[in-house]
C-alpha positions as CSV (number, residue, x, y, z in Angstrom):
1,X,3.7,-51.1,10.5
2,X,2.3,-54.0,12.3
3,X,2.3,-57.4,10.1
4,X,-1.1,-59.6,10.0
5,X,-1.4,-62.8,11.3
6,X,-0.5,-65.8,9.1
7,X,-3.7,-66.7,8.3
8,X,-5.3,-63.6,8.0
9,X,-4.7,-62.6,4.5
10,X,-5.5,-65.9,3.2
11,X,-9.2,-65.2,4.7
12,X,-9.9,-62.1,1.7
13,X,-8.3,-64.7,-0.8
14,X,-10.4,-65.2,-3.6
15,X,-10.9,-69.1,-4.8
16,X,-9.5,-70.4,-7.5
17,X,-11.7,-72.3,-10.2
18,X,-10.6,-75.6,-9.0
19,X,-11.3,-74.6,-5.6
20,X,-14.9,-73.7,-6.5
21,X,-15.4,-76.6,-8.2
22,X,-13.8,-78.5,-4.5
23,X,-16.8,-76.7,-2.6
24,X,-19.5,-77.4,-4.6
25,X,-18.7,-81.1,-4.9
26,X,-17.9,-81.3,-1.6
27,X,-20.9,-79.9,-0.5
28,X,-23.2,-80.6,-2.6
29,X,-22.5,-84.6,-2.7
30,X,-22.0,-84.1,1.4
31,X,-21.7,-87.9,2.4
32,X,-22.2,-89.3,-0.7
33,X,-18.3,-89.0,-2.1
34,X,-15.0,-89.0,-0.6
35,X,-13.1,-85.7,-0.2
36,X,-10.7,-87.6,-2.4
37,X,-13.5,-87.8,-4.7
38,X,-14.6,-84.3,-5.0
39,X,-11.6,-83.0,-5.7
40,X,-10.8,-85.4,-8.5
41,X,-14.4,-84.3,-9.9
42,X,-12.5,-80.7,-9.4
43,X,-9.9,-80.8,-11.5
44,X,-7.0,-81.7,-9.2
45,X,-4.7,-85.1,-10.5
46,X,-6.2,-88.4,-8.7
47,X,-1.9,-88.7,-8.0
48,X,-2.1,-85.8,-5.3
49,X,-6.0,-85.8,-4.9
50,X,-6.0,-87.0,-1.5
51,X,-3.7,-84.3,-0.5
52,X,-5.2,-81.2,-2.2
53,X,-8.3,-82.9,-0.5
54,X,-6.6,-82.5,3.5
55,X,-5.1,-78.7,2.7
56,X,-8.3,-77.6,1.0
57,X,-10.6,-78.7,4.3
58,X,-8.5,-77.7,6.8
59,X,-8.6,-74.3,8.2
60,X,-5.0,-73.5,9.2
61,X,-4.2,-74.2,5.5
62,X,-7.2,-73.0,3.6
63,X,-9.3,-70.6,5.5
64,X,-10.9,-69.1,3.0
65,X,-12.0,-72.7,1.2
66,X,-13.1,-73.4,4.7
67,X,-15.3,-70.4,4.9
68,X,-16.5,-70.8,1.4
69,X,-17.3,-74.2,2.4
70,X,-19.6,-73.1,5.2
71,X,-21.2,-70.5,3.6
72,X,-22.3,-73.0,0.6
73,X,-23.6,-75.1,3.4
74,X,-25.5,-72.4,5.3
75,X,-27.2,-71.7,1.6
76,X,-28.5,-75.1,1.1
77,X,-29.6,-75.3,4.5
78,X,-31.5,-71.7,4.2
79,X,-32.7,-73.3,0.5
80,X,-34.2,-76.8,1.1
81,X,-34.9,-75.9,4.9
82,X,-38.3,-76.8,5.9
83,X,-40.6,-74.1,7.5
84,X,-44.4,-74.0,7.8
85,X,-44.8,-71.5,5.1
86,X,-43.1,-73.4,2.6
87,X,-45.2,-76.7,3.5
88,X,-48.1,-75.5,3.4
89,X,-47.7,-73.6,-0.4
90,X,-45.9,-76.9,-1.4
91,X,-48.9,-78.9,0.1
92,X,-51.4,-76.2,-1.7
93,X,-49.3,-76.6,-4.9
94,X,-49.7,-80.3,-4.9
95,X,-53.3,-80.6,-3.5
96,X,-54.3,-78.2,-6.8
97,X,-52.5,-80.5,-8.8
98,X,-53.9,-83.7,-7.8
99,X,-57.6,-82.0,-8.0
100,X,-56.9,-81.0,-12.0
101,X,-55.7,-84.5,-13.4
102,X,-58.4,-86.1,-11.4
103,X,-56.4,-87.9,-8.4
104,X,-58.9,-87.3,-5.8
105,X,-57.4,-89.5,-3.4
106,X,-53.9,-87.5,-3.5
107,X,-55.8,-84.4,-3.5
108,X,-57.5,-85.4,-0.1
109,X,-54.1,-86.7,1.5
110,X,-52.4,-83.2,0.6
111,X,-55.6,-81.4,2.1
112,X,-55.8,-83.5,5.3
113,X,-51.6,-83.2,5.7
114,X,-52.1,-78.9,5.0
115,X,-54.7,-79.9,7.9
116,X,-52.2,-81.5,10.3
117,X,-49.5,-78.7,9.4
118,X,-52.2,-76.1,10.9
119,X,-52.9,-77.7,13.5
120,X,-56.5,-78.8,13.3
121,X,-56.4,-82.2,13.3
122,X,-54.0,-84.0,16.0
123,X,-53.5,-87.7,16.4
124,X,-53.4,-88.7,20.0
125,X,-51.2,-91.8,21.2
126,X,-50.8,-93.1,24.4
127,X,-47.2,-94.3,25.4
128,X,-46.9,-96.7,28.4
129,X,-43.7,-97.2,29.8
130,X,-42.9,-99.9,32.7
131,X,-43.7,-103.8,32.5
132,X,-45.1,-106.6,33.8
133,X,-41.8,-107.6,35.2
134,X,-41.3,-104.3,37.3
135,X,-44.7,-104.6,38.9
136,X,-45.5,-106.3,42.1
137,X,-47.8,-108.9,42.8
138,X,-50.6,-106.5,44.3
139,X,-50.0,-103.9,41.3
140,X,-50.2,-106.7,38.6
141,X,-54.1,-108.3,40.5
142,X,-55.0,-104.9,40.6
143,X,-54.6,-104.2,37.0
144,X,-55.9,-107.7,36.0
145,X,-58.8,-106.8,38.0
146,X,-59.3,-103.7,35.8
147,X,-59.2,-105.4,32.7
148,X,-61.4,-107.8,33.6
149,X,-64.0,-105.2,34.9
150,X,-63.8,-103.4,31.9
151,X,-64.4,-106.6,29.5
152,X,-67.2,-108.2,31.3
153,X,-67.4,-111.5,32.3
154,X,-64.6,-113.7,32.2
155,X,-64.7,-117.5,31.0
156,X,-62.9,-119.8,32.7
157,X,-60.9,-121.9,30.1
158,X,-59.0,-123.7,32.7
159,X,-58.9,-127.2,31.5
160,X,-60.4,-129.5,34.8
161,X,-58.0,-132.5,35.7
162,X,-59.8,-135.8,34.5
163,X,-60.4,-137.9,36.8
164,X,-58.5,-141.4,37.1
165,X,-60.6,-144.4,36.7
166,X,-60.5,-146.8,39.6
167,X,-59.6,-150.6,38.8
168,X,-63.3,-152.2,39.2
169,X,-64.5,-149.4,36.4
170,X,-61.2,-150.5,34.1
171,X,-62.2,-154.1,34.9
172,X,-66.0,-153.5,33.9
173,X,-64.8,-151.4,30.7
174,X,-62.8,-153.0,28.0
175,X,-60.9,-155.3,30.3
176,X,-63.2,-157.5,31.1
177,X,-64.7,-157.3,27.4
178,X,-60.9,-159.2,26.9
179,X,-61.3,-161.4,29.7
180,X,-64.4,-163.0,28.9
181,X,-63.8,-164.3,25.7
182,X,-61.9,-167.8,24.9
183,X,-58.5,-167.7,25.3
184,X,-57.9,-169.1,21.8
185,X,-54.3,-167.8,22.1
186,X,-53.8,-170.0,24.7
187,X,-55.0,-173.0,23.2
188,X,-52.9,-172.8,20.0
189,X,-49.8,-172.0,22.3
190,X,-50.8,-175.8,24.2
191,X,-51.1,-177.7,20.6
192,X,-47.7,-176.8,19.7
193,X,-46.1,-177.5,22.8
194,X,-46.8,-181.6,21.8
């Protein structure tokens, strides 16, 4: 009589009540605790935790934890799983609601979201990829021309350079305002130089 493999009869094993305990904490808290965690929460000592932890996940030790495990998690995934079915009765179930204790306004977002679930209203988007920087000089006139086709006229806003006075309009300006009246500085600067 042929003997089975090593890890074959450990497969059929049935879990023990610390081990279901492992699973469901495990995979029901997936990401949220530490395997180290889960089996504390399970029953195991926090001493040796770590290491009932490593045998109970790992399938050349526990097999059959490690297919309880994935069967647990195929459950939850067939259970909170979205599927248009389910949305739309949820979104049904919620639009109702909102109608009865008068939120109108919850009622309409359910109805218009049941609406984009089927398909009848659809948001269109345009996504441009590509810059400035990648065009050419041709390609970026051409789609400045465009633009400017499509907005109508154009106003120049370029500021225009001023223009630099000459020295005879300087002199005829405040200048010679200055130099036409009495040099009074001058005068007091000549009394206290006696």
């Amino acid at each position: 009589m042929a003997r089975p493999k090593k890890g074959t009869a450990l497969v059929d094993k049935q879990l023990t009540r610390k081990q279901q305990k492992f699973v469901l904490e495990w995979v029901s808290n997936d990401g949220l605790q530490t395997k180290r965690e889960s089996a504390i929460k399970a029953g195991y000592p926090a001493t040796s935790a770590h290491s009932r932890a490593y045998e109970l996940t790992h399938p050349e030790i526990s097999p059959h934890v490690c297919r309880a495990i994935a069967q647990y998690r195929a459950e939850l995934d067939e259970k909170y799983a979205v599927d248009y079915k389910r949305s739309e009765r949820s979104l049904q179930v919620i639009r109702d609601a909102a109608l009865e204790s008068g939120a109108f306004s919850a009622s309409v977002q359910a109805e218009i979201a049941r609406g984009k679930l089927a398909g009848l209203y659809t948001s269109k988007s345009e996504i441009r990829t590509g810059s400035i920087d990648s065009m050419n000089r041709q390609e970026v006139e051409d789609a400045l021309r465009q633009l400017s086709e499509g907005l109508g006229p154009i106003i120049d806003i370029t500021p225009q350079a001023e223009a630099t006075p000459s020295d005879e309009e300087h002199r005829s300006g405040v200048l010679a305002d200055i130099e036409d009246e009495p040099e009074e500085d001058q005068k007091v600067t000549d009394t206290n130089s006696n």
